[in-house]
PDB file with one MODEL, atoms N, CA, C and O in Angstrom:
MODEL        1
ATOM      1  N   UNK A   1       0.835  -1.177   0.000  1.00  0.00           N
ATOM      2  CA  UNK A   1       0.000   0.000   0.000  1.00  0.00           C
ATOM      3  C   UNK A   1       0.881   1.242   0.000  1.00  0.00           C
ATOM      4  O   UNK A   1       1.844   1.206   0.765  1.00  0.00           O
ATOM      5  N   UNK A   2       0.658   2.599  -0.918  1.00  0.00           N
ATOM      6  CA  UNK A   2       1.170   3.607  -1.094  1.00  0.00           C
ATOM      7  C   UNK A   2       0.701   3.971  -0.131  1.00  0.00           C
ATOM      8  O   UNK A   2      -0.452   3.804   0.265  1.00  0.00           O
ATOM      9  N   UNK A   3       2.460   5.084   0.860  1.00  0.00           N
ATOM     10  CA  UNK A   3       1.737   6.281   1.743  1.00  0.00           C
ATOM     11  C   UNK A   3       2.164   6.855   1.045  1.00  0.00           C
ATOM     12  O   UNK A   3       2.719   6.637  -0.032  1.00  0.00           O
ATOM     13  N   UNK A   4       1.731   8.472   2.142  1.00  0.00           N
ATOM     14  CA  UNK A   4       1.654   9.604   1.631  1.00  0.00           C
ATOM     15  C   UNK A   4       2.473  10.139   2.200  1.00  0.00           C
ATOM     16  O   UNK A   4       2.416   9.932   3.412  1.00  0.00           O
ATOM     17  N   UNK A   5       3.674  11.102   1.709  1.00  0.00           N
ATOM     18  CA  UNK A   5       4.659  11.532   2.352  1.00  0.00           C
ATOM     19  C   UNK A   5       4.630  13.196   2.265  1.00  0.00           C
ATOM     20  O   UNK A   5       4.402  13.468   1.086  1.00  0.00           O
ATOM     21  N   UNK A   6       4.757  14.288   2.964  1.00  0.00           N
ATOM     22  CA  UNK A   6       4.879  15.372   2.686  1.00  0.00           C
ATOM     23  C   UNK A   6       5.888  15.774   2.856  1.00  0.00           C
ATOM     24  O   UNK A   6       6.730  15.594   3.736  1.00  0.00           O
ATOM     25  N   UNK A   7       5.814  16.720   1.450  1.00  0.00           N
ATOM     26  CA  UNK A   7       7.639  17.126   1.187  1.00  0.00           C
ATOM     27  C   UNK A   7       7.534  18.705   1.296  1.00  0.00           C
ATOM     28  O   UNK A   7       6.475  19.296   1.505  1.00  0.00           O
ATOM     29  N   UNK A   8       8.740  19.298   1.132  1.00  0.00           N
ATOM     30  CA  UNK A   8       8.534  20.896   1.602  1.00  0.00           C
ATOM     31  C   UNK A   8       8.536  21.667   0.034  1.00  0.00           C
ATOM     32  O   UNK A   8       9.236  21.520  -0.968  1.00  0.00           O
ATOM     33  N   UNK A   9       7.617  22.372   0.309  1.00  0.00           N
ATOM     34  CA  UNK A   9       7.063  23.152  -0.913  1.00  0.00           C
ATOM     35  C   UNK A   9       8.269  23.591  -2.200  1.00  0.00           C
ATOM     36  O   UNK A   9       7.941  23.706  -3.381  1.00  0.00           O
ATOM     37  N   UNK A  10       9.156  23.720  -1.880  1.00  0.00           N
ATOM     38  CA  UNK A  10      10.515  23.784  -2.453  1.00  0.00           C
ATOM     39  C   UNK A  10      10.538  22.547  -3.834  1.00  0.00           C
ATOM     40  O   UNK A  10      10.343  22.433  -5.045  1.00  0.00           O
ATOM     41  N   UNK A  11      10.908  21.831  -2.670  1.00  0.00           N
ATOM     42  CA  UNK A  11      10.845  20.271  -3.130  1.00  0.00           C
ATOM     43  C   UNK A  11       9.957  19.637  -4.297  1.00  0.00           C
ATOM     44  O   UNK A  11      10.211  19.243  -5.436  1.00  0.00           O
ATOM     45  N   UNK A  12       8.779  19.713  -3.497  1.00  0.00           N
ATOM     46  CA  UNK A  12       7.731  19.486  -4.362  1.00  0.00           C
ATOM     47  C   UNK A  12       7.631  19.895  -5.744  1.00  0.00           C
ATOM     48  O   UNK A  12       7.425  19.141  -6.695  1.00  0.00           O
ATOM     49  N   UNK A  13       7.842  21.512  -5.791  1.00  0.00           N
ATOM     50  CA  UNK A  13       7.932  22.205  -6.882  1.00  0.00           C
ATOM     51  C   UNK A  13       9.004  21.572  -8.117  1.00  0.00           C
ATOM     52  O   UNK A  13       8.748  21.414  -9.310  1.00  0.00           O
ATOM     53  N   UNK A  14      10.188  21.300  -7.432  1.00  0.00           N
ATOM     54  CA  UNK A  14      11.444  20.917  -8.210  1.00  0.00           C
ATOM     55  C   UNK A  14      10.718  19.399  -8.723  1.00  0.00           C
ATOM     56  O   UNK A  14      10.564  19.387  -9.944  1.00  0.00           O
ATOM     57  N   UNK A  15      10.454  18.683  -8.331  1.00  0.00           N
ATOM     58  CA  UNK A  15      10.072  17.070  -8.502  1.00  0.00           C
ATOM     59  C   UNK A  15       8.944  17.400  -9.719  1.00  0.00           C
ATOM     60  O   UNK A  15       9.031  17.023 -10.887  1.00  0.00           O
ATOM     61  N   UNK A  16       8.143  18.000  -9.276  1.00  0.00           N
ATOM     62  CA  UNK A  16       6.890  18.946 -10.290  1.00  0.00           C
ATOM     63  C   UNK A  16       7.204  19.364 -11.908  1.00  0.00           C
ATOM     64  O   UNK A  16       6.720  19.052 -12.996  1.00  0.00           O
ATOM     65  N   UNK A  17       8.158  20.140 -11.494  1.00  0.00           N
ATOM     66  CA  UNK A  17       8.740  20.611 -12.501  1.00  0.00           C
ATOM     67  C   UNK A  17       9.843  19.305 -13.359  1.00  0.00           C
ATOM     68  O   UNK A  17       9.557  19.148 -14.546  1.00  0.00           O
ATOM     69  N   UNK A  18      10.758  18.622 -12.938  1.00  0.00           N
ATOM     70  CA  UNK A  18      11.282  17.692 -13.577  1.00  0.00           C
ATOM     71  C   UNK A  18      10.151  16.750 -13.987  1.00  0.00           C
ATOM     72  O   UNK A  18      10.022  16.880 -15.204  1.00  0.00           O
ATOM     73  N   UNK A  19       9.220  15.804 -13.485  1.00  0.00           N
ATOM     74  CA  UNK A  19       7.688  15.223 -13.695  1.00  0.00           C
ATOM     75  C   UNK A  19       7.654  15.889 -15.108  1.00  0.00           C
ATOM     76  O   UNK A  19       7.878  15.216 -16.115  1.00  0.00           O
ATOM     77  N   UNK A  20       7.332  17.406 -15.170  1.00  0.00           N
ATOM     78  CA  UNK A  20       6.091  17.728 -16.232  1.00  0.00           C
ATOM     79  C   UNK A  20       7.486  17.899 -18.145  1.00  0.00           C
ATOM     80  O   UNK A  20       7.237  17.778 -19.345  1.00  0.00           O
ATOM     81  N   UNK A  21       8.628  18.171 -17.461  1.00  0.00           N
ATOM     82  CA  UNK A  21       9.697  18.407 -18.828  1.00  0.00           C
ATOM     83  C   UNK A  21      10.126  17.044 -18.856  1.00  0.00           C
ATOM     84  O   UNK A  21      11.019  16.897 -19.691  1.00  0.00           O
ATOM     85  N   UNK A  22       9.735  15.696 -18.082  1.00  0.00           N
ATOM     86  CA  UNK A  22      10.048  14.648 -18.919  1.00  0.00           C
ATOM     87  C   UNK A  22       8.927  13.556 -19.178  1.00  0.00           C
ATOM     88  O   UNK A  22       8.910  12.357 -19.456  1.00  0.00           O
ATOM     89  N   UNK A  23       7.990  14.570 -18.949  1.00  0.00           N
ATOM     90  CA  UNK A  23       6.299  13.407 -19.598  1.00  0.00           C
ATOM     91  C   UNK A  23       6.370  12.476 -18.369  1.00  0.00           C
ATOM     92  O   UNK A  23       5.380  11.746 -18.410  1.00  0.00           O
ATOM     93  N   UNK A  24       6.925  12.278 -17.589  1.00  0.00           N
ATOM     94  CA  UNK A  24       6.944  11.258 -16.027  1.00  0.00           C
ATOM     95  C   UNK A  24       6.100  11.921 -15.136  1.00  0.00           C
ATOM     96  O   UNK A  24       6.252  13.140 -15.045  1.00  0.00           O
ATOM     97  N   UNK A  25       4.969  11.207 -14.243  1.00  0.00           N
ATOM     98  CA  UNK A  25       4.168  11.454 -13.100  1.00  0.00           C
ATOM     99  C   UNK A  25       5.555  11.426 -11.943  1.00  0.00           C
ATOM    100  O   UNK A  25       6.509  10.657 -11.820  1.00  0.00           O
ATOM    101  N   UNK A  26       5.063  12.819 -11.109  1.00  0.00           N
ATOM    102  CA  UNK A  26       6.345  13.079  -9.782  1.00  0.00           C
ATOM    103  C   UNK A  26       6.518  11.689  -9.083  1.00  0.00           C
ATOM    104  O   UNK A  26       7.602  11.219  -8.741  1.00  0.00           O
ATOM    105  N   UNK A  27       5.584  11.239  -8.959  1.00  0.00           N
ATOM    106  CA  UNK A  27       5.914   9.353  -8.217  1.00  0.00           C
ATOM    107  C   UNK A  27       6.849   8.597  -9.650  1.00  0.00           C
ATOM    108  O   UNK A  27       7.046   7.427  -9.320  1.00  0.00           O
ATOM    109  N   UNK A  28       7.261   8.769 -10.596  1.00  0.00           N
ATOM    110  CA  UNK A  28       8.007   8.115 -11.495  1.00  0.00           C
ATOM    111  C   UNK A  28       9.152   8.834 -10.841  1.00  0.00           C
ATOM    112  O   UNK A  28       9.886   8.155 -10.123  1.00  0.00           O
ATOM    113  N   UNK A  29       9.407  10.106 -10.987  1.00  0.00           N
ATOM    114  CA  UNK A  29      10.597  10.818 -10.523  1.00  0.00           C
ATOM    115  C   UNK A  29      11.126  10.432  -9.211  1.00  0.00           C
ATOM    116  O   UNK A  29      12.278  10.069  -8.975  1.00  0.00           O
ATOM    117  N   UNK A  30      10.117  10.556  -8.354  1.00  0.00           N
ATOM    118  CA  UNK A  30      10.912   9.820  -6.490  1.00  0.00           C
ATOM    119  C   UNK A  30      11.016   8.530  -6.781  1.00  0.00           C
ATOM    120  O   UNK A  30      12.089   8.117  -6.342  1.00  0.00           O
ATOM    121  N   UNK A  31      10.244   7.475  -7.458  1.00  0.00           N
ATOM    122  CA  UNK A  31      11.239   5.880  -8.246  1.00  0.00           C
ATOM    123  C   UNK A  31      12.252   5.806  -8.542  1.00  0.00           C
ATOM    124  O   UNK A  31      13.052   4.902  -8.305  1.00  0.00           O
ATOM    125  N   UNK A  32      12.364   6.594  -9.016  1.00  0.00           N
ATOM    126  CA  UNK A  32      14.039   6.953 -10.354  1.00  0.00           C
ATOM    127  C   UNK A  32      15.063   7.192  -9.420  1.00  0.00           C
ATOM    128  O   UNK A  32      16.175   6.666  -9.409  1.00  0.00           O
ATOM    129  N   UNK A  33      14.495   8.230  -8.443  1.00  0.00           N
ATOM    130  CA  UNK A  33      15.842   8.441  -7.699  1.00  0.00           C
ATOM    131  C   UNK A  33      16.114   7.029  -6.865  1.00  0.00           C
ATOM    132  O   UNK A  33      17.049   6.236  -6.975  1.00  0.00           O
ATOM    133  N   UNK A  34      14.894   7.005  -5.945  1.00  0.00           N
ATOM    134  CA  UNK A  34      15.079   5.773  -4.935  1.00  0.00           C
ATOM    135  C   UNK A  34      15.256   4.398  -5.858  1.00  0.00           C
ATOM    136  O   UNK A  34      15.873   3.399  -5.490  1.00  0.00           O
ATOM    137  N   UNK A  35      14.848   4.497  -6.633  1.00  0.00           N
ATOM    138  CA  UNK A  35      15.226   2.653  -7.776  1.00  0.00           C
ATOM    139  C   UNK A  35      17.034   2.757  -8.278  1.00  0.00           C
ATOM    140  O   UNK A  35      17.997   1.994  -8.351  1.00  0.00           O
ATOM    141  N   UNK A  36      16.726   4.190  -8.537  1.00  0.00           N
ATOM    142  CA  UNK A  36      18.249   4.084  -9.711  1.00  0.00           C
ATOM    143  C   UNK A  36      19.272   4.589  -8.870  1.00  0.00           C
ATOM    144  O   UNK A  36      20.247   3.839  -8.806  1.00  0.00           O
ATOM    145  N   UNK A  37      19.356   5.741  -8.135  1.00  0.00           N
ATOM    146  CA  UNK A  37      20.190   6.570  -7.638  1.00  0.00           C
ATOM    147  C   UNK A  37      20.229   8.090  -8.069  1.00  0.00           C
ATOM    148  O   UNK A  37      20.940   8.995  -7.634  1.00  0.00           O
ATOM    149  N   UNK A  38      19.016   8.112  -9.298  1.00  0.00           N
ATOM    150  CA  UNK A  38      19.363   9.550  -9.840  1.00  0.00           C
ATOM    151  C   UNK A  38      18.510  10.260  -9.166  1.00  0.00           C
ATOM    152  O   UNK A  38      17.292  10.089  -9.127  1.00  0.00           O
ATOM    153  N   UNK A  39      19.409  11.422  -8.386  1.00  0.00           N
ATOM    154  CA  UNK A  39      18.950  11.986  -7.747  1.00  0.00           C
ATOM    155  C   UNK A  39      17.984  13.376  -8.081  1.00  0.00           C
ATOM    156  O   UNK A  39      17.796  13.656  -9.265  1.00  0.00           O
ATOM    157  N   UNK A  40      17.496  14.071  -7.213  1.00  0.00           N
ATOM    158  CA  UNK A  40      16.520  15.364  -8.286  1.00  0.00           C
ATOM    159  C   UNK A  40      17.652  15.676  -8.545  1.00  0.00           C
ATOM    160  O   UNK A  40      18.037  14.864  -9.385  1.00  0.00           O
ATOM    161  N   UNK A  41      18.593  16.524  -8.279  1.00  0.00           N
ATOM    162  CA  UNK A  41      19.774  17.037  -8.962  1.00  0.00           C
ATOM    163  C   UNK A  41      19.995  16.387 -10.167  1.00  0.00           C
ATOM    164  O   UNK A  41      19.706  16.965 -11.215  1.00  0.00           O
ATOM    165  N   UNK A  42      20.551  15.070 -10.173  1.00  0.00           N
ATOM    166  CA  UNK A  42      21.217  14.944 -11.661  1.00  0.00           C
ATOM    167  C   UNK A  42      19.927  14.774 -12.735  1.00  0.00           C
ATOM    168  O   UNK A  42      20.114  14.771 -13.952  1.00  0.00           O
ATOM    169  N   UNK A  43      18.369  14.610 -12.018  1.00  0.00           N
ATOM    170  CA  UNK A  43      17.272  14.168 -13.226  1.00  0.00           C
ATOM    171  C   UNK A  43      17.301  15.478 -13.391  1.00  0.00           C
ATOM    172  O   UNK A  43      16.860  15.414 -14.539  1.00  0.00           O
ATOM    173  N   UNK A  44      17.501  17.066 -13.159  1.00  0.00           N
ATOM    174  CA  UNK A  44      17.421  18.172 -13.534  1.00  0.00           C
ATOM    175  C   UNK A  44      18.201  18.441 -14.579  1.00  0.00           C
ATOM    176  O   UNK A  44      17.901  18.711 -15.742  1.00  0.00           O
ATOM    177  N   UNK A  45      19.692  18.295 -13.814  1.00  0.00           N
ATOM    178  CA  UNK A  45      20.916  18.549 -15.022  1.00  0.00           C
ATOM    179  C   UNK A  45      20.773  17.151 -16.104  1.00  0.00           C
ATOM    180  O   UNK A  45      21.905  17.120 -16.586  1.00  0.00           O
ATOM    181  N   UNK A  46      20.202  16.302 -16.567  1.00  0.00           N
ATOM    182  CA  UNK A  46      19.684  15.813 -17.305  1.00  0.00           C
ATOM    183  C   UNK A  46      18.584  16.043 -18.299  1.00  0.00           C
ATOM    184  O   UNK A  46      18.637  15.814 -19.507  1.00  0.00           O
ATOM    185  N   UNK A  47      17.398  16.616 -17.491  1.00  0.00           N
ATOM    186  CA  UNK A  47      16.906  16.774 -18.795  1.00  0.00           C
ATOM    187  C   UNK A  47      16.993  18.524 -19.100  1.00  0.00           C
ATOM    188  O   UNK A  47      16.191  19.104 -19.832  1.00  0.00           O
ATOM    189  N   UNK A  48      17.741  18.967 -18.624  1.00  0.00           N
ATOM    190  CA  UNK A  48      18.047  20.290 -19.373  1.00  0.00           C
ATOM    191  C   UNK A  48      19.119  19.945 -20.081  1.00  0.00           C
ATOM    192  O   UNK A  48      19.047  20.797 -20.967  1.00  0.00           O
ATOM    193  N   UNK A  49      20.536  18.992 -20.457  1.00  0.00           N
ATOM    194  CA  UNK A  49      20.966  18.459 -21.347  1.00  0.00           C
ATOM    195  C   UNK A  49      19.989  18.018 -22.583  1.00  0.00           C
ATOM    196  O   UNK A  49      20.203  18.278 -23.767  1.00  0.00           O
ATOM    197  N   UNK A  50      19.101  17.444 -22.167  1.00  0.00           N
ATOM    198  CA  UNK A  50      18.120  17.229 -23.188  1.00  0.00           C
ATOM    199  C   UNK A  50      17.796  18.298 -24.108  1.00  0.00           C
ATOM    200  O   UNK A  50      17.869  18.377 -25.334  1.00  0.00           O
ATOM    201  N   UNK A  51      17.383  19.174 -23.121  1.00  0.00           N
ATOM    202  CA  UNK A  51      16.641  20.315 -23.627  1.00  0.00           C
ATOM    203  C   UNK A  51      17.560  20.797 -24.784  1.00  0.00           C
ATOM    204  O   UNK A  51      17.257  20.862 -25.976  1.00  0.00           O
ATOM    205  N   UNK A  52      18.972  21.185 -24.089  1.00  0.00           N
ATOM    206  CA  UNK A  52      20.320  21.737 -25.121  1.00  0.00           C
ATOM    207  C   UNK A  52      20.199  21.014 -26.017  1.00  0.00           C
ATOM    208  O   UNK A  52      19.956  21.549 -27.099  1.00  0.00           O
ATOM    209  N   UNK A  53      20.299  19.662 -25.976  1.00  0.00           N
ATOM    210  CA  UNK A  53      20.712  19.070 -27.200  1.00  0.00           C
ATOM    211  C   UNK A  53      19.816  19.142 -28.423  1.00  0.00           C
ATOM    212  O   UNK A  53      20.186  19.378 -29.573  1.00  0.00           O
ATOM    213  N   UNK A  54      18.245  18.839 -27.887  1.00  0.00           N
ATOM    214  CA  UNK A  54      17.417  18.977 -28.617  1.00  0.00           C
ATOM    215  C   UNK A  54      17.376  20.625 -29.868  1.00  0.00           C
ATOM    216  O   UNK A  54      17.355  20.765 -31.091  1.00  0.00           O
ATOM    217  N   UNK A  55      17.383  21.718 -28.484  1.00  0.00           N
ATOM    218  CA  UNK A  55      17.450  22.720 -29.131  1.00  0.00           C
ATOM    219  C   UNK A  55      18.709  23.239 -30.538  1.00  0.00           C
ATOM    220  O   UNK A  55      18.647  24.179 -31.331  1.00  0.00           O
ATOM    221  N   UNK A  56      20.099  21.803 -30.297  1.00  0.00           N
ATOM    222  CA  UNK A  56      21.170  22.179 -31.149  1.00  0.00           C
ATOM    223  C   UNK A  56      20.567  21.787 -32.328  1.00  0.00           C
ATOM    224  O   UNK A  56      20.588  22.408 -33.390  1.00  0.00           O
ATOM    225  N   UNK A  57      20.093  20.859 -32.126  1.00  0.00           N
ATOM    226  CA  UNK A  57      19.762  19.854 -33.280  1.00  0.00           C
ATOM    227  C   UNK A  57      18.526  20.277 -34.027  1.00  0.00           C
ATOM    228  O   UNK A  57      18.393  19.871 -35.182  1.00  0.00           O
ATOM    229  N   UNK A  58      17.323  21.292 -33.323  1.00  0.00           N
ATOM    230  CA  UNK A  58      16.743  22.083 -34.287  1.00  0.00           C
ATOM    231  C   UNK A  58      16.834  23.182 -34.767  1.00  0.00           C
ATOM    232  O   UNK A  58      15.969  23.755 -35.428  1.00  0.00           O
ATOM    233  N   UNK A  59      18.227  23.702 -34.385  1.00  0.00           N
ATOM    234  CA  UNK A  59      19.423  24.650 -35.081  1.00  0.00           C
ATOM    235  C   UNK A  59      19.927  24.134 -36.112  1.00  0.00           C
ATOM    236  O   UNK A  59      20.171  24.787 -37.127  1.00  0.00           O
ATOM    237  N   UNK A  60      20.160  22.829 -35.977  1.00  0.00           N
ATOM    238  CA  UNK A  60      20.824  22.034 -37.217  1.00  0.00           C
ATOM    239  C   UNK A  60      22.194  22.237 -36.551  1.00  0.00           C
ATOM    240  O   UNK A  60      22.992  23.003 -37.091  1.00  0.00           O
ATOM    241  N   UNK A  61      22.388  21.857 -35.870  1.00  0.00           N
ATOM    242  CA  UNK A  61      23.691  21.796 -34.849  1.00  0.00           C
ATOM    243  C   UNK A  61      24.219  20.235 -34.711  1.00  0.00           C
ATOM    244  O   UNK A  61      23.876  19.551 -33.747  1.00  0.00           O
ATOM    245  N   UNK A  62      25.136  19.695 -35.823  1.00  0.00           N
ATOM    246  CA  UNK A  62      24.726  17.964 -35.151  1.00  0.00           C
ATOM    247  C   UNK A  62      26.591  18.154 -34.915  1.00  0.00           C
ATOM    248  O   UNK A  62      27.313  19.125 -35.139  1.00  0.00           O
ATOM    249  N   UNK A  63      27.050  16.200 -34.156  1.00  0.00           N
ATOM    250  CA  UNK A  63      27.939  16.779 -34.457  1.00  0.00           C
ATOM    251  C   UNK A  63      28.438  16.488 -35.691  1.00  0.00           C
ATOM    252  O   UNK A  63      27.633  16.220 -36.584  1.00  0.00           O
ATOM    253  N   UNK A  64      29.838  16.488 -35.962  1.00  0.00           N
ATOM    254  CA  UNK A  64      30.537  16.259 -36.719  1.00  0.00           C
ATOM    255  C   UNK A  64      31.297  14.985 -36.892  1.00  0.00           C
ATOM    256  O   UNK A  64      31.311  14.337 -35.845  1.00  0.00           O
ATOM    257  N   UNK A  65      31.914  14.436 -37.854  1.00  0.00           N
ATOM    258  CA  UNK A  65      32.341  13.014 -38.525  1.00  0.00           C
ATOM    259  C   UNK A  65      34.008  13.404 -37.311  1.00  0.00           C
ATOM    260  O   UNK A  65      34.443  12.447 -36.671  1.00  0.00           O
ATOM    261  N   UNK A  66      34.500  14.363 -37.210  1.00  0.00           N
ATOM    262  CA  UNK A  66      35.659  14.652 -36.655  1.00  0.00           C
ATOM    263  C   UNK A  66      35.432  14.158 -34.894  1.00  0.00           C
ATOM    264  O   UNK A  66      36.108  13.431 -34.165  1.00  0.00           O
ATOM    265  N   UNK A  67      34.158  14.938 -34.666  1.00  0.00           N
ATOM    266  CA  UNK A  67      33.531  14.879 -32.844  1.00  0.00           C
ATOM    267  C   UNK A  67      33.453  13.649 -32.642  1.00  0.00           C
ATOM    268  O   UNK A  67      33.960  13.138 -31.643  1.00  0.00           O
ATOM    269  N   UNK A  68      32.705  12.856 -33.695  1.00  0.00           N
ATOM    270  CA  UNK A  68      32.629  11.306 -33.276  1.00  0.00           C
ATOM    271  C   UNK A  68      33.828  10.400 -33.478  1.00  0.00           C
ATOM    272  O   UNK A  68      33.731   9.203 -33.208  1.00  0.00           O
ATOM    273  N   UNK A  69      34.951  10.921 -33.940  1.00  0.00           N
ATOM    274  CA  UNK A  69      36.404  10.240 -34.087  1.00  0.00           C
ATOM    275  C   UNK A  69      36.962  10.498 -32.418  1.00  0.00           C
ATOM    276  O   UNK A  69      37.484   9.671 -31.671  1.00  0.00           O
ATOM    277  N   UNK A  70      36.637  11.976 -32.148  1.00  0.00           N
ATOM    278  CA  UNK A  70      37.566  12.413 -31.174  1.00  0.00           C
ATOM    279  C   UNK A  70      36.839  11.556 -29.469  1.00  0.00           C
ATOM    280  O   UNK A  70      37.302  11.552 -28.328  1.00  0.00           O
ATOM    281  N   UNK A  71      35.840  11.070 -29.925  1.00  0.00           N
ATOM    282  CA  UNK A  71      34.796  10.660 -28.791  1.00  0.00           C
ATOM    283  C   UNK A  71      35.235   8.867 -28.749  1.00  0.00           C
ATOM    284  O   UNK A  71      35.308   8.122 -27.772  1.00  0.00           O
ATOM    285  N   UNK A  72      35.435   8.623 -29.976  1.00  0.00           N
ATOM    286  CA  UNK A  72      35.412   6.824 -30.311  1.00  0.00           C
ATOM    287  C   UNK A  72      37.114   6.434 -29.640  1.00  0.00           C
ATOM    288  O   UNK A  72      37.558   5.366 -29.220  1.00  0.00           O
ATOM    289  N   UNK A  73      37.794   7.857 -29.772  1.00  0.00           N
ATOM    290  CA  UNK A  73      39.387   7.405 -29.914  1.00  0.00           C
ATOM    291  C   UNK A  73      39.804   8.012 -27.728  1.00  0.00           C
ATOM    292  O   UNK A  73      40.739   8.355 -27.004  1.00  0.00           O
ATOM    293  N   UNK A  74      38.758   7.832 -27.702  1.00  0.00           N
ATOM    294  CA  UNK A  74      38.881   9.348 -26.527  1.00  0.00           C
ATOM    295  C   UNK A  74      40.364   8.250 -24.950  1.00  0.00           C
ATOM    296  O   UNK A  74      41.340   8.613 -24.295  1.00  0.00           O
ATOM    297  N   UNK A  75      39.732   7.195 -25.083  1.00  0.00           N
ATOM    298  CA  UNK A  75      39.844   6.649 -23.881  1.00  0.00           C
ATOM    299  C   UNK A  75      40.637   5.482 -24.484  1.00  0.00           C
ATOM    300  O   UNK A  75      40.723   4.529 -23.709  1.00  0.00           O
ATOM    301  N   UNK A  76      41.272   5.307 -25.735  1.00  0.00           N
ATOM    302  CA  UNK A  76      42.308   4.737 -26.125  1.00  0.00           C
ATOM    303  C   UNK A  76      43.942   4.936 -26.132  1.00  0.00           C
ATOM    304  O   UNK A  76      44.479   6.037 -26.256  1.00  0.00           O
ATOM    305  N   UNK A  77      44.625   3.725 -25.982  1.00  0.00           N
ATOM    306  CA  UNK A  77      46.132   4.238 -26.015  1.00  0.00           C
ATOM    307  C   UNK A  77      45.740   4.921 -27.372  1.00  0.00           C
ATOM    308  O   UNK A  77      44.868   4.874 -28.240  1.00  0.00           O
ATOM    309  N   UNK A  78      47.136   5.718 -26.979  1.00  0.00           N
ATOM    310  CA  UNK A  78      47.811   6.382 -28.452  1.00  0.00           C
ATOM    311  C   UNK A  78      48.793   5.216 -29.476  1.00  0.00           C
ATOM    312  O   UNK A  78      49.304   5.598 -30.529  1.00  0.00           O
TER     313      UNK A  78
ENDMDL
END
């Protein structure tokens, strides 16, 4: 059985707000953290990455054949 927990208006708001910019009900968001570890912090700085990326890419911002060399080779010997 679900309780009911009250959180401080702050809080709420932030959980609210991450909920409504990733189509997730705020009980998906307190899952995520408590299931996965992602906390409100990083589900924030996440989907505002989203947001950036999305927005590059309907700039026509992609990357480049060079970015994805420098990304594939990144963590290899020389």
């Amino acid at each position: 059985m679900a309780g009911i927990v009250k959180l401080a208006p702050e809080l709420q708001a932030r959980i609210d707000a991450v909920a409504a910019l990733s189509s997730r009900s705020p009980a998906e968001v307190i899952a995520d953290a408590l299931d996965h570890g992602h906390s409100l912090d990083w589900q924030e700085r996440f989907v505002e990455r989203v947001k950036a990326g999305l927005a590059d890419a309907d700039a026509g911002r992609y990357a480049t054949e060079a970015d994805f060399e420098r990304l594939r080779t990144k963590y290899r010997p020389a």
